[in-house]
C-alpha positions in Angstrom: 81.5 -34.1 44.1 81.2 -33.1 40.3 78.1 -35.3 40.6 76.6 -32.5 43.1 77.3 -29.7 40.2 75.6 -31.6 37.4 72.5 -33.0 39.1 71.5 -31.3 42.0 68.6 -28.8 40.9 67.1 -25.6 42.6 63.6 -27.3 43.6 65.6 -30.0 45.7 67.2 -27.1 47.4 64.3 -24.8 47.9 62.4 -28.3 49.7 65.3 -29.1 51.8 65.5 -25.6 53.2 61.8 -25.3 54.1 62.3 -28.7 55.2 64.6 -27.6 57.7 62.7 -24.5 58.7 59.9 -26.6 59.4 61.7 -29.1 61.6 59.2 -31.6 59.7 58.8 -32.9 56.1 55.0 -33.3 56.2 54.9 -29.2 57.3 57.6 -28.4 54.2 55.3 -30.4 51.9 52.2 -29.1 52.9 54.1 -25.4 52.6 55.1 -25.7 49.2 51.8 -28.0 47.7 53.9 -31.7 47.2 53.9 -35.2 48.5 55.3 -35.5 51.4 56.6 -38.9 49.9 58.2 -36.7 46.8 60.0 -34.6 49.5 61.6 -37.6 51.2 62.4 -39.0 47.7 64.4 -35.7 47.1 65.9 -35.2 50.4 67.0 -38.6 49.8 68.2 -38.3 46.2 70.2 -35.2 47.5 71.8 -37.5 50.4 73.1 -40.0 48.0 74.7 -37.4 45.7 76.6 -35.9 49.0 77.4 -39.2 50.2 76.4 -38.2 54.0 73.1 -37.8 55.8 71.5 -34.4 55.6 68.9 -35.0 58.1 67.9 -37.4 61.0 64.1 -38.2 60.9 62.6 -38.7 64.1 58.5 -39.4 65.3 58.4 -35.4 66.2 60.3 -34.5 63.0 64.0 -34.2 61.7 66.9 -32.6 62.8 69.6 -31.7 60.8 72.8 -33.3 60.8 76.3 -31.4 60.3 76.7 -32.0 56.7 73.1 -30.6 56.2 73.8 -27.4 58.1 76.5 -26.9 55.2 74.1 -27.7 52.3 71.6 -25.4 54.1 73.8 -22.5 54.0 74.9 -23.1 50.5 71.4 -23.7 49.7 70.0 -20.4 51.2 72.7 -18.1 49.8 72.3 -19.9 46.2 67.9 -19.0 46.6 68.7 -15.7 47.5 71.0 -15.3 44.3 68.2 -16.6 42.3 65.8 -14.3 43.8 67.5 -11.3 43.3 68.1 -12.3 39.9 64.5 -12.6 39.5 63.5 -8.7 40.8 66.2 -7.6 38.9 65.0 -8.9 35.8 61.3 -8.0 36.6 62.6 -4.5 37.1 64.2 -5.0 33.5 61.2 -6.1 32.4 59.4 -2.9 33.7 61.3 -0.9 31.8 61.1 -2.2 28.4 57.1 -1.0 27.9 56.1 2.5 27.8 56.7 6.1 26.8 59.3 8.6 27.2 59.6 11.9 26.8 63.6 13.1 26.0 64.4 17.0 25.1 67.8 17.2 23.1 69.6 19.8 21.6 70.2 20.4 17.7 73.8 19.4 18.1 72.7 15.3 19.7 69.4 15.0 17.6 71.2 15.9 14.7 74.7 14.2 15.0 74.2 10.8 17.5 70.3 10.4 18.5 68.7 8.7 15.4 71.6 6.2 15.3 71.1 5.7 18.8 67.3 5.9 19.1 67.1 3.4 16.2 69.5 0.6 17.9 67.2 1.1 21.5 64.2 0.4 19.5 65.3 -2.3 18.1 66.0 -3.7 21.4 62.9 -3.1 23.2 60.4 -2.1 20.4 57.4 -1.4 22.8 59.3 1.4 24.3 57.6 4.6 22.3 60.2 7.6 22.6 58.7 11.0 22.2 61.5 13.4 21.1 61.9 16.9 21.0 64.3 19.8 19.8 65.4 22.6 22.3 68.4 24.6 22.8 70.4 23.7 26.2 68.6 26.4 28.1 65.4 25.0 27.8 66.3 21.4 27.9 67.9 22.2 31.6 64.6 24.4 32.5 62.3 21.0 31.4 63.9 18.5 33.3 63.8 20.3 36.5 60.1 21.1 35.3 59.8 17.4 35.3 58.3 18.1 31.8 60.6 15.6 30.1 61.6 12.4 31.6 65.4 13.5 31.3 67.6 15.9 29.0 70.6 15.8 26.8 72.4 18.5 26.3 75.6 20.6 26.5 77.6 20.3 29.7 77.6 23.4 31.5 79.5 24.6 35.0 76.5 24.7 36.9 73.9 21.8 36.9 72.3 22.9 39.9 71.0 20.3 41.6 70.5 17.7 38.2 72.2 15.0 38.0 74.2 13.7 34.6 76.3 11.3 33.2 78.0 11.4 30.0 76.7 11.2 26.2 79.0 11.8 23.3 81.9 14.5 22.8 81.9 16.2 19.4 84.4 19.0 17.7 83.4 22.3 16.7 84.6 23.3 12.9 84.1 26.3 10.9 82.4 26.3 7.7 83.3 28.7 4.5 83.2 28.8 0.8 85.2 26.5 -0.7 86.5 29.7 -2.3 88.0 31.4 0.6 91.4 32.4 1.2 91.3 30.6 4.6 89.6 27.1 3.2 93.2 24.9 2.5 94.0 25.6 6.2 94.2 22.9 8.5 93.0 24.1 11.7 92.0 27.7 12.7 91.2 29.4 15.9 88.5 32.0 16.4 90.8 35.0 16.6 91.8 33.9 13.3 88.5 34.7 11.7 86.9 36.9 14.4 86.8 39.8 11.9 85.4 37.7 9.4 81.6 37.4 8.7 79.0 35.1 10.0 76.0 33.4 10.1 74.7 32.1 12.9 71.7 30.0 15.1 69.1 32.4 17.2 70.3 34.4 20.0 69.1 32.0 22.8 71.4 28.8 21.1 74.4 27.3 23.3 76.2 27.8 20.7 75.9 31.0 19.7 76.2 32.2 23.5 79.2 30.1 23.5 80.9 32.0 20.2 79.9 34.8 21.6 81.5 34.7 24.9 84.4 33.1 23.7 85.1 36.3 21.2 84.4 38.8 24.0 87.2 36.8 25.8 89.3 37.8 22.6 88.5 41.6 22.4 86.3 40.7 19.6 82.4 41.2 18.6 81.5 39.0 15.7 80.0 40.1 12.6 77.0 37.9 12.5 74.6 39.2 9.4 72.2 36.2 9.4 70.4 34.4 12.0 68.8 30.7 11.3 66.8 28.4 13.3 68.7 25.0 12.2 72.0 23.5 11.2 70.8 23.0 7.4 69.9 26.7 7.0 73.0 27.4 8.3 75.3 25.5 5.7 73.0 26.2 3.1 73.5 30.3 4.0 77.0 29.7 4.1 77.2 27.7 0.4 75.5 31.1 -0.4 78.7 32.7 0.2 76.6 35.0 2.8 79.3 34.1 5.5 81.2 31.8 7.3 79.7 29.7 10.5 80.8 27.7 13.2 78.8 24.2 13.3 79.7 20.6 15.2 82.4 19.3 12.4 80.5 15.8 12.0 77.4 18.2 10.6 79.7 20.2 8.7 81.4 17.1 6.9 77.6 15.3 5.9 77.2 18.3 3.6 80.4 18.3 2.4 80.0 16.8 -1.3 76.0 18.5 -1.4 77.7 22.1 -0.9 80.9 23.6 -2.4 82.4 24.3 1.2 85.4 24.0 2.9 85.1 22.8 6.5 88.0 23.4 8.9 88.4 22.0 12.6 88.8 24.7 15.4 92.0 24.4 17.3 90.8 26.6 20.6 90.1 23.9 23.4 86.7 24.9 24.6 85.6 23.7 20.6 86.2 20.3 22.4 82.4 19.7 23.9 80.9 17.0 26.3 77.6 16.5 25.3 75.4 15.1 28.9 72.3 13.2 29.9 70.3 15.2 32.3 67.7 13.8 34.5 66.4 14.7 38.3 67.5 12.0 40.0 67.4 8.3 39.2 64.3 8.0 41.7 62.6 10.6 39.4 63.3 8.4 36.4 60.6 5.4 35.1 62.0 2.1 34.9 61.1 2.2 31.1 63.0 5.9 31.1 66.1 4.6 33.0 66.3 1.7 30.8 66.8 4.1 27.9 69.3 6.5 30.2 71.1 3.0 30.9 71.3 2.6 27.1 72.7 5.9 26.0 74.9 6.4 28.6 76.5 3.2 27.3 80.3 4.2 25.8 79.6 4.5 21.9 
């Protein structure tokens, strides 16, 4: 039997099935463009190897024998395997030409994306990714626009309707002068600094709505003097000793030696977030787009 595993091949199997849907070897040959002589030669080949007859030739046609109605069933279920294998690697295939269009926030562009991004394309390098910055609002508005192919973005309660999978997590830390009372501290929480005073992203950023409802949970209103578009304006502002700020603690720590700050983990639990992949559905995503939602949503 080990002789069966090392030499039988698929193309004796795919003739000895249409053989036997044919009843006839001069109908399977003429089906699949061969000899009807090179089909008998492999029927038989494939009868020597199993050491029984497979089929009973007759002037009408062939009928098959006991021992071939178990090779035909092994046969068919092995064709089928193949052929799925094919489509799913033509769908595969599909996916790894194109463009997509991906709307991150500042926190994934800056921290994971280009890392990620970078190791896609050098996996499929025909696959051109067009990506662009919004805050968490607007990425969730796009998607269900359908003017991106699919979002990521900070996990909120309500999705409504969008389905996600999961991204990265990252840590929320709070940035000072390396000069401040409060920098050799090991961890802080927000009430610990909520009269202190700030600089901060635009009103409509996740995270600033997030600071901002987490102090109005404290009995607090923060002090924010300064309001910048990006995470570099907002260390530099702080280096300036114009205020402290609260920042994803993997962005704090790159500016770290460039910037004489201190940069101290928050200990509340909600500074623990999920970052998501957003999309409409997986029947609204391309096959190039849901190769590259396949890809991130890999665990880092």
């Amino acid at each position: 039997m080990e002789n069966i595993l090392r030499r039988l091949d698929f193309t004796s199997l795919r003739l000895f099935v249409a053989v036997c849907q044919e009843n006839s070897i001069a109908r399977a040959a003429e089906r699949e463009f061969i000899a009807p002589s090179a089909v008998s030669r492999r029927i038989a080949e494939m009868e020597s190897l199993v050491g029984l007859p497979l089929i009973q030739r007759h002037a009408r046609g062939v009928n098959v024998t006991p021992a071939g109605q178990t090779v035909l069933r092994h046969a068919r279920q092995i064709i089928g395997d193949v052929e799925s294998m094919a489509a799913e690697l033509s769908r595969l295939y599909a996916g790894v030409k194109g463009r997509v269009r991906v709307v991150a926030n500042l926190s994934a562009i800056v921290q994971f994306l280009p890392e990620d991004v970078a190791a896609f394309q050098r996996l499929f390098p025909e696959v051109d990714i067009d990506l662009e910055e919004q805050h968490s609002p607007d990425v969730l508005r796009l998607v269900r626009e359908r003017a991106a192919d699919f979002g990521i973005c900070n996990r909120v309660a309500d999705l409504q309707g969008l389905a996600s999978l999961p991204y990265r997590r990252d840590r929320l830390a709070v940035m000072m002068p390396s000069g401040h009372p409060r920098a050799a501290a090991r961890q802080l929480a927000l009430r610990d600094i909520a009269r202190e005073t700030f600089v901060g992203l635009r009103e409509n950023s996740a995270l600033t709505q997030l600071l901002a409802a987490q102090a109005r949970e404290a009995g607090a209103t923060l002090d924010v003097k300064i309001r910048v578009a990006s995470l570099d304006a907002l260390c530099r502002m702080t280096h300036a000793g114009l205020g402290m700020a609260v920042m994803p603690q993997q962005v704090a720590e790159m500016y770290m030696q460039a910037l004489d700050v201190a940069v101290i983990p928050l200990s509340d639990p909600w500074a623990q977030r999920e970052i998501c992949i957003v999309f409409a559905g997986q029947d609204a995503l391309s096959a190039t787009a849901g190769t590259l939602v396949r890809f991130l949503s890999q665990p880092a």
